[in-house]
LOMI-583583 format. One line per 5 residues: number of its first residue (from 1); their letters; for each residue x, y, z of C-alpha. Coordinates in nm, 4 decimals, padded with zeros to 6 digits. Example, Ala and Ser with C-alpha at 12.3 -4.5 7.8 and 13.67 -1.06 7.14 Angstrom:
! LOMI-583583
1	as	01.2300 -00.4500 00.7800; 01.3670 -00.1060 00.7140
This chain:
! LOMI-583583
1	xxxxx	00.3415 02.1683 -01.5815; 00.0779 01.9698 -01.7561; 00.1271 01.6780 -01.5553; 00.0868 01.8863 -01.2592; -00.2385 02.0209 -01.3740
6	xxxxx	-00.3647 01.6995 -01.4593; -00.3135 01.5353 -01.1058; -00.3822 01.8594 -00.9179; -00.7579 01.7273 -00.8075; -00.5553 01.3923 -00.6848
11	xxxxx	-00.3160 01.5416 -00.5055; -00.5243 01.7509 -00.3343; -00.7445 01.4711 -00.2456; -00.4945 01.3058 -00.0918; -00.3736 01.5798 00.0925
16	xxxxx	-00.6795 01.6777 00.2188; -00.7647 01.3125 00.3427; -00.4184 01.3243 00.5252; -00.4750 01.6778 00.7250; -00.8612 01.5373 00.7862
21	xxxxx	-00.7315 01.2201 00.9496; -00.4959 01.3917 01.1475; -00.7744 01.5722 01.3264; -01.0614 01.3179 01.3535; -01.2407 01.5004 01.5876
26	xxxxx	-01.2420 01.8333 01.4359; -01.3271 01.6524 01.0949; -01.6472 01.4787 01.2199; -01.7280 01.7985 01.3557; -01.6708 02.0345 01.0561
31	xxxxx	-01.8763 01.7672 00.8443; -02.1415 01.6977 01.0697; -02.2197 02.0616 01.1564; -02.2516 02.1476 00.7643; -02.3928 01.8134 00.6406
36	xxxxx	-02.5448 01.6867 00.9153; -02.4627 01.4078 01.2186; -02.2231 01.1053 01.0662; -02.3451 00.7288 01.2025; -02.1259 00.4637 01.2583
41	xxxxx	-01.8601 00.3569 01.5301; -01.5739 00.6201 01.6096; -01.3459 00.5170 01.3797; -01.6014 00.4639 01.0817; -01.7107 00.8691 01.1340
46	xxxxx	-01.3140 00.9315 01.1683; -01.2855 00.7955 00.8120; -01.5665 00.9314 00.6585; -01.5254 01.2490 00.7817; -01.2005 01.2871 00.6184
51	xxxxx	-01.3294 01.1501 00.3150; -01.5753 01.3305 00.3039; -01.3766 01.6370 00.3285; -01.1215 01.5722 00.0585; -01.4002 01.4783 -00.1773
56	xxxxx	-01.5409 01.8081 -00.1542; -01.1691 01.9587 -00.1795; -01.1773 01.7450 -00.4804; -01.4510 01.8756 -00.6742; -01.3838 02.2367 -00.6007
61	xxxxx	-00.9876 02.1262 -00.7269; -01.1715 01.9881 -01.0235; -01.3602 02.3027 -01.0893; -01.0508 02.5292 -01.0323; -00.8573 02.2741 -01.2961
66	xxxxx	-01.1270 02.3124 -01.5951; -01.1560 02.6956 -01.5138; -00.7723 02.7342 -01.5274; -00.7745 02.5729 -01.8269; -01.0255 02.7285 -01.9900
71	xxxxx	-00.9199 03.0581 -01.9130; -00.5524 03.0160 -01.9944; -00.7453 02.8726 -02.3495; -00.5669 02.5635 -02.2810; -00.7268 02.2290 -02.5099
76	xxxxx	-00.9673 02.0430 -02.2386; -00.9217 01.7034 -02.2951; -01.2393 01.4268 -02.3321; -01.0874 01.2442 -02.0856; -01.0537 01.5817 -01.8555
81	xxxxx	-01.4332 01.6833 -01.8992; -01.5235 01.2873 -01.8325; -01.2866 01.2873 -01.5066; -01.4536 01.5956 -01.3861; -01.8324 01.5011 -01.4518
86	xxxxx	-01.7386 01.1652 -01.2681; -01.6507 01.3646 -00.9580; -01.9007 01.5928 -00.9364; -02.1521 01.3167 -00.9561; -02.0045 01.0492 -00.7556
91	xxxxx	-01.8533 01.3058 -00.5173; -02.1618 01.4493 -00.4903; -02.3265 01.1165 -00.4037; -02.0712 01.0680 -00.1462; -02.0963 01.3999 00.0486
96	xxxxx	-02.4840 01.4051 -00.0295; -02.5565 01.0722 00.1132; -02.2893 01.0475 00.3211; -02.1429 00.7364 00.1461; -01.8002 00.6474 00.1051
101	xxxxx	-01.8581 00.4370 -00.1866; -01.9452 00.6028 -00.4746; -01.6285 00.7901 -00.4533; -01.4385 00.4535 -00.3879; -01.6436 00.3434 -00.7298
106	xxxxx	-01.5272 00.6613 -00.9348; -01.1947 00.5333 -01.0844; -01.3481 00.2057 -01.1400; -01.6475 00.3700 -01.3538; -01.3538 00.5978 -01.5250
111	xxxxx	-01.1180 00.3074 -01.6566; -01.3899 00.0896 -01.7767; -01.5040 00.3669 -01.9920; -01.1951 00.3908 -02.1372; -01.1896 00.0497 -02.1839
116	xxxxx	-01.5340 00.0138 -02.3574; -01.4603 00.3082 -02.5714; -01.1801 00.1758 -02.6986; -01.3330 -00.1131 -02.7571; -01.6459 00.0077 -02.8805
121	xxxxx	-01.4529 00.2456 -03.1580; -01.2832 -00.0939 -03.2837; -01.5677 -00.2958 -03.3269; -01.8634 -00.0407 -03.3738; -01.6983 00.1494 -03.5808
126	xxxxx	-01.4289 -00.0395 -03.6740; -01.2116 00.2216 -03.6074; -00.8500 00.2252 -03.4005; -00.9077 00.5019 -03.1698; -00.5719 00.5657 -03.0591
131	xxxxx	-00.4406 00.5484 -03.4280; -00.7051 00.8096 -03.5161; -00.6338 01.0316 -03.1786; -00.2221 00.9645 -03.2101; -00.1533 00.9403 -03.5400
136	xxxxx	-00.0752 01.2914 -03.6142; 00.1792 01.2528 -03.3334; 00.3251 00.8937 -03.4052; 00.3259 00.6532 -03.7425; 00.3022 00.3421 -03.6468
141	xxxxx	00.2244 00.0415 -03.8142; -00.1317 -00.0219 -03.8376; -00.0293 -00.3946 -03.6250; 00.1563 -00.2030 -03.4073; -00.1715 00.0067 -03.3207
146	xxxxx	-00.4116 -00.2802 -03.3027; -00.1957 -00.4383 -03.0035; -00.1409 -00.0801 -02.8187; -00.5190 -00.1057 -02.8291; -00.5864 -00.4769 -02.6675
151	xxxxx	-00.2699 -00.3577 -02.4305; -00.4387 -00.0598 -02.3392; -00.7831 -00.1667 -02.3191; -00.6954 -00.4978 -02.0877; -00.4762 -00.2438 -01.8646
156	xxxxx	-00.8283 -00.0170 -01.8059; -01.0569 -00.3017 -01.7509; -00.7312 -00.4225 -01.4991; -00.6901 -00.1413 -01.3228; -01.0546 -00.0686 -01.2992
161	xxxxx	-01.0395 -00.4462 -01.0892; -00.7934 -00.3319 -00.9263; -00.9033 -00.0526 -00.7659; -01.2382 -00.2492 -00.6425; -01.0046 -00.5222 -00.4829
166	xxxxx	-00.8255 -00.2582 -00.2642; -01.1724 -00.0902 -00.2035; -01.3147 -00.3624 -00.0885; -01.0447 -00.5257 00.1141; -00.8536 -00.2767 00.2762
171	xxxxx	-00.9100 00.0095 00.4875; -01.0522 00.3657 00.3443; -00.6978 00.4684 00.4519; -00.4708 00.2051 00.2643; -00.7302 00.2598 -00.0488
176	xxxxx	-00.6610 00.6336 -00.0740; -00.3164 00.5651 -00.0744; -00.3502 00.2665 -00.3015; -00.5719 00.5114 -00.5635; -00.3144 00.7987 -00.5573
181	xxxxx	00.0343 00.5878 -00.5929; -00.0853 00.2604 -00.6754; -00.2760 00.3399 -00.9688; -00.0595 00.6617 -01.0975; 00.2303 00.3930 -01.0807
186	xxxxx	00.0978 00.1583 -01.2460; -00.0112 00.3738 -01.5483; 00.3322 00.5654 -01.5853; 00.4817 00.2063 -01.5435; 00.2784 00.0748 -01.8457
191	xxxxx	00.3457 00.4354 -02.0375; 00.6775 00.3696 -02.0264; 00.6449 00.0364 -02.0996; 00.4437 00.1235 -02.4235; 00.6285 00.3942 -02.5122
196	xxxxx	00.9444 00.1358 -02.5115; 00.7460 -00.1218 -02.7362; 00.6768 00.1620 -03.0134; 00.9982 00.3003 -03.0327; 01.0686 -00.0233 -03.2000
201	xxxxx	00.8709 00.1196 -03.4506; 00.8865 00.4817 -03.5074; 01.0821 00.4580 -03.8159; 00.8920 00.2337 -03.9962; 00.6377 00.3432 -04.2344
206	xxx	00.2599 00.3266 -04.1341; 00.0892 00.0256 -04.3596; -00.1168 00.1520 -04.6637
């Protein structure tokens, strides 16, 4: 169930994009007569149109996410909260200015955050972040934490790469597919390849 809530605005991205693309016409029209006339060739307003769409099915996803959660009095994550501002604002860029890009930028912005957070805790304040977020959870030695945070810190900054390679050399259409099983794969892929590495070490008491 929490998964589900968690990837309910991608989903419904993604499903939105799909129904939008299969009726171009009707999507340039829906967009254009509420946001105004869409430039471009045929196919560029085809794509944008449907983009444009499931961004704005996005957001409103997003909202109904954080209010379900919130009303059920269910623990909003950070990461939720940072997700969700990152969508209203690039979304909004991208349905305001009729601009395919900032969305396309989103998951790039979100990862490296991650990333630099991570990063930042260990050498601002010289603090392990996922030790101090996890370690109620999990003892681990304090090794064991320090490479779970260079893994997980080079995996952001990767996939952040990642997703601006497939923005910028395929097709609106292979991206959105790319963002919603590329990248989800690729994180529950290197979950379970984590989780793997510290089973090794579950039973071994934290270092003092």
């Amino acid at each position: 169930m929490k998964l589900l809530i968690d990837l309910f605005p991608i989903m419904v991205f993604f499903g939105v994009f799909r129904v939008a693309k299969g009726f171009p016409d009707a999507s340039v029209a829906l967009v254009s007569a509420g946001l105004g006339a869409l430039e471009g060739a045929a196919t560029q307003r085809f794509e944008l149109a449907a983009v444009i769409i499931a961004t704005v099915s996005s957001i409103v996803a997003t909202a109904v996410q954080v209010g379900w959660m919130l009303y059920r009095r269910i623990p909003v994550k950070a990461t939720v909260w940072l997700s969700a501002v990152l969508v209203v604002v690039f979304g909004g860029l991208t349905v305001w200015l009729h601009n395919e890009w900032f969305i396309k930028w989103k998951p790039t912005i979100l990862y490296w955050i991650f990333a630099a957070v991570l990063v930042g805790g260990q050498w601002i304040w010289r603090r392990n972040l996922l030790s101090t977020l996890l370690t109620g959870e999990l003892q681990l030695p304090e090794f064991v934490w320090n490479r779970l945070l260079v893994a997980w810190s080079s995996f952001f900054l990767f996939l952040g790469g990642a997703n601006l390679f497939a923005a910028y050399s395929w097709s609106t259409d292979a991206w959105v597919n790319f963002k919603t099983f590329g990248l989800m794969g690729a994180t529950l892929a290197f979950s379970l390849a984590t989780g793997v590495y510290m089973s090794r070490y579950l039973n071994t008491e934290p270092d003092v």
